[in-house]
Structures are given as C-alpha cells and as structure tokens.
N, C-alpha and C positions, 0 to 999 in steps of 0.2 A: 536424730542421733548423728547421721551423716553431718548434717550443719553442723553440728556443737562442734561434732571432732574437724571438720575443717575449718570454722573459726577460729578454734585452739590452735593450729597449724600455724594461722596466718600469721596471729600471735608471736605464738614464737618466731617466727621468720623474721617479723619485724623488728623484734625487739632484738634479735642475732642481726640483724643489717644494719642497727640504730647505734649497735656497741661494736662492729665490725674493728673499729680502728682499735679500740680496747684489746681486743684480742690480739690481735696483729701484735701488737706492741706487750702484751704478756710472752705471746711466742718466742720473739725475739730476744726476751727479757733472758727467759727459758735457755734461748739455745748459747745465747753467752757467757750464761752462769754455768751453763751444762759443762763448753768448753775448760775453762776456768779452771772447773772443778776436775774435769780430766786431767789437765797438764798438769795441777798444782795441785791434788791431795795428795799426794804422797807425799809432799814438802812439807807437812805440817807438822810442826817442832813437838815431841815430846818432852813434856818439863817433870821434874820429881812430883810435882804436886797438881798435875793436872792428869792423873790416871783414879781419882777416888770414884768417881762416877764410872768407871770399867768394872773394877775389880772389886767394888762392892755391890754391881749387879752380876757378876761372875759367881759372890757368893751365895747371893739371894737362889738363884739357881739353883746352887749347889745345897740347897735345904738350910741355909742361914737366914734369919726373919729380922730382918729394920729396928734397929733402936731396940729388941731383943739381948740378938748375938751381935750383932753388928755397931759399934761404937755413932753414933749420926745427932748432929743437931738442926741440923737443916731440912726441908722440906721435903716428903716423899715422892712426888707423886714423878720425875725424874729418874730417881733410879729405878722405880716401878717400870716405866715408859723401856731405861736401855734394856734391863732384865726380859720384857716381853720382847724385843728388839731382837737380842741376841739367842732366844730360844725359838724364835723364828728363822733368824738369817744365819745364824754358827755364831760362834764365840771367834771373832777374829775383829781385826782392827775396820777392815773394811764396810763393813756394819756398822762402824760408826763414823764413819767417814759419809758413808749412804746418810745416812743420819743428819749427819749434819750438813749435806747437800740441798735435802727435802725440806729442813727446817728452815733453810738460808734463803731457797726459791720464796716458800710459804713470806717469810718476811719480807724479800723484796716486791710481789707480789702485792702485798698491803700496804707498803708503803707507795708501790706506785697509783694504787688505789684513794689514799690519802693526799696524796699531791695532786690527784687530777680533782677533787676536789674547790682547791685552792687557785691551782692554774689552769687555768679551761682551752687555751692553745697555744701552751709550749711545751708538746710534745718532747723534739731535741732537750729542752731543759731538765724535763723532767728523768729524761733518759736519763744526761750527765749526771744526774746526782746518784740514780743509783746504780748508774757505772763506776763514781766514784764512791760508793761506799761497797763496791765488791771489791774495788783492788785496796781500800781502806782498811777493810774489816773482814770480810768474807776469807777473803785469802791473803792474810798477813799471816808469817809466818811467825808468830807472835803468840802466847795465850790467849791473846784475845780473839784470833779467828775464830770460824762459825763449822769449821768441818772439823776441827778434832781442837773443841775450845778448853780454854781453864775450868769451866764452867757445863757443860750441856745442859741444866735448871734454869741457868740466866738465859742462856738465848731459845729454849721452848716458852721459860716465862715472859721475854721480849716476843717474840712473835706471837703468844694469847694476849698478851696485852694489846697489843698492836690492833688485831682484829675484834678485841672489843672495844677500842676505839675508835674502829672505823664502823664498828654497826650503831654507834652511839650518835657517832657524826649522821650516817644515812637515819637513823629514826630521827632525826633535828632536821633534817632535808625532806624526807617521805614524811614520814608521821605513819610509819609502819610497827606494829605494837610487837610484829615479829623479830625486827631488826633490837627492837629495844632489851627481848629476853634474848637475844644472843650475845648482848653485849655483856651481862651477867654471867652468862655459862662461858666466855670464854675468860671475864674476870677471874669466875671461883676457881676457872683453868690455871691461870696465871699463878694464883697465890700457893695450890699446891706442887709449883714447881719452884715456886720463891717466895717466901714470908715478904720479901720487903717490896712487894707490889699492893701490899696491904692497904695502903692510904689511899689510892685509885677508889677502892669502893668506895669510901665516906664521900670521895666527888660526887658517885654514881647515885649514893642513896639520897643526897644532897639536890641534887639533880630532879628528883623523882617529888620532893616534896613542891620544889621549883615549880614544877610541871603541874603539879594538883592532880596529879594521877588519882585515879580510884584505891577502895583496898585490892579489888580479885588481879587489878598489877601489879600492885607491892608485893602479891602474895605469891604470883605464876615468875615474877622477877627474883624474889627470892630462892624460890622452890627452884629457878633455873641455874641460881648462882650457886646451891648447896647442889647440884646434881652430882660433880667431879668430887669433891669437898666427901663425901657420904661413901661414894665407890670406892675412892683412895684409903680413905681411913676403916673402913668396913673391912676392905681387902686384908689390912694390916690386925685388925681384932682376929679374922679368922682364922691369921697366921699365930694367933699366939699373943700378940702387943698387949700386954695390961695398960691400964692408964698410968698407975706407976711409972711403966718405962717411958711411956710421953712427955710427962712430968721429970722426969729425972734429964730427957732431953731438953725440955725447957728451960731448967738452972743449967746446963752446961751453957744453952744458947745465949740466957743472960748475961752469964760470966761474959764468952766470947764479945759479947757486945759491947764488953764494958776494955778489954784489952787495947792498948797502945795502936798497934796495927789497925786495926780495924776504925777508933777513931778518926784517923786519917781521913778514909772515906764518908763517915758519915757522920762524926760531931765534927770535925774540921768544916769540913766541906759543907754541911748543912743540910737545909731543902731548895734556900732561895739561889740562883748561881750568882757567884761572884767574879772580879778579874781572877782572885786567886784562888778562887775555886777550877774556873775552867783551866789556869797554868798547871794546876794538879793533877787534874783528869787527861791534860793533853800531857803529860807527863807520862802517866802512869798509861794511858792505852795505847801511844803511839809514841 
C-alpha cells in the first residue's frame, strides 16, 4: 500500500515538474488579467441594450419563470447561470463584473492551451496574442468586452466551446476516450448558452463516425453532451415552462432570424469568411 501511494506521488511530482512552465505562464496570464480587470471594470460602458441578461435574471429571482412570464427567444441556460450568480453574490453590478472576469481568465486560459498545442517554443508569442486579445476584447470599453458584455451567453457560450475544442484536440493527441466525452459535455454546454454553436456538433458527431468509434462511445458521448441540455430544460419544466411556451419561442426566434438586422451577421456574412465578411466583423466589433 505504502508503494502504490508513493508511486502515485512520484507521479504527480513529475508530471507537476513536466508542466512546470505551463503553469508559470497561466500564473502570470492570471495576475495580468487580474490587474486589467481591477483598473478597468468599472469602465465598462453600459448600453440600452446590453442589461437583458441582468434584469431578466433579477426577475427569474423575483418568482418570474423563462419564456413563461418572461418574453426570451434565446437560449437559457445564461440567464439560468447570472440568476444563480446573483442569488449567491447580491444582486449588484459587481457580480457581474466577477462574472465576467472568471469567464474571461477561463477563456484565456484555453486559448493559451490551444496555441501551446500548435507552437511548442514560443512562449513570448504565445503570450502576445493573448495580451492582445485582453486589451482587444476583454477590456474594450465597447459591447463587445467580456466583464460587462452585449452578451454574457456569447462569451460563456465562447469559452465551452473553446474547451470543447481543446478536449477534442487532446483526445486526437492522447487517444483518451475521457478527453473525448468532455468535449460533448462542454458542446451541449455551449449550445444551451447559444443556439448558434449548434453546427460545431454535426463536426463532433461527424468526427466520431470518422473515427469508427464503437456504439457504448456514441452512446457515453451522447449521454455526455445531453447531460447540461436535460438540467437546463428540466429546471425550466419544473418552473412551469409548457412546451407551448418553447414553441412559441421558437416562431419569435424564426421571425428574429429572418429580420434586416440580423441578416447582416449571418445571411450577409455567411459561414465561409470572406474580405467582406471580415471588413464587417472588424467593423462591427472594433
């Protein structure tokens, strides 16, 4: 017994000595975003239409139930997230500011994980980019920052996407069948923070057939990617939600889909990028 538990030891020792510089370099990632994030939340612009994620997890609170009482065509599982958020931390701005600190590390985090993939020693390099996507994005005073965004669904849905494609990437490196049901459970994550992460799966299940996987992986992969998917929506029956009122959110979100505005980003613009696709986007985010 003694052996086992000092081999396991050694283990880990080695495998913390082997990743040593990984960490270092999340540390630091850590303490610049931390700063960032002190000097610069409070600067984060409020716009008319970037408080629907406050104040409609303010009402959920307050005994109003999703797509019920609450007028919503979009995805739940976000305001679910700020509503337990704020009945943990207070109902104040700073809760989502917290919020969107956690979520911003979490993403840079993965991304730094994703490029050490690709570049195996250029540390510095690596750095600069996601240096420059925290004075880019993280802290632009802009909607589109990540501490008090247009959005808080889009950048939780960015950051599970994120992380299910870097467990996707590592089960393509390892051939660890563990890495591969996380990269499902952080998909079905994704989509119930944003429908339009939707098309990622058909890669994933696409992927799987690629692979000649067995069924008990199709099945522990699926079963992984319905786990958030089942929580979310269960939650939401127990509150009351008929399927009616789902359905009635669905024709608004059709409608929405089909609107002027929204074109823009996504029959304009497409899937594949174009020159003027990307002069759009760099338009509209920066």
């Amino acid at each position: 017994m003694f052996n086992e538990r000092l081999k396991i030891y050694r283990n880990q020792k080695k495998f913390f000595t082997a990743n040593l510089k990984d960490y270092q370099m999340l540390l630091i990632i850590f303490i610049i975003n931390f700063i960032l994030f002190y000097v610069f939340y409070s600067s984060a612009m409020i716009f008319s239409d970037s408080s629907r994620e406050i104040y409609i997890p303010m009402a959920m609170n307050d005994g109003d139930v999703l797509y019920k009482d609450i007028f919503n065509v979009y995805a739940p599982l976000g305001y679910q997230l700020n509503a337990f958020l704020i009945k943990v931390f207070g109902e104040n701005l700073r809760t989502f500011y917290f919020a969107g600190f956690v979520n911003s590390t979490l993403i840079l985090f993965g991304l730094f994980y994703i490029l050490k993939l690709f570049i195996k020693k250029g540390s510095v390099f690596v750095f600069s980019i996601l240096f420059a996507i925290m004075t880019m994005c993280v802290y632009t005073v802009t909607q589109t920052n990540y501490t008090f965004p247009y959005s808080y669904s889009l950048v939780y849905a960015l950051n599970s996407f994120i992380w299910s494609l870097i467990c996707l990437l590592y089960f393509i490196k390892n051939d660890n069948r563990l890495f591969l049901y996380l990269s499902f459970f952080f998909y079905g994550m994704s989509i119930c923070f944003k429908y339009e992460f939707i098309p990622f799966g058909v890669l994933l299940f696409l992927f799987l057939i690629f692979k000649k996987v067995n069924l008990k992986t199709i099945a522990l992969c699926s079963f992984s990617f319905l786990i958030i998917p089942i929580i979310s929506f269960t939650t939401l029956f127990i509150q009351g939600v008929s399927f009616s009122d789902l359905m009635q959110a669905l024709i608004y979100m059709i409608l929405l889909s089909k609107a002027e505005s929204v074109k823009v980003l996504y029959t304009y613009l497409g899937f594949i990028p174009t020159i003027s696709s990307i002069k759009v986007l760099s338009l509209y985010f920066f």
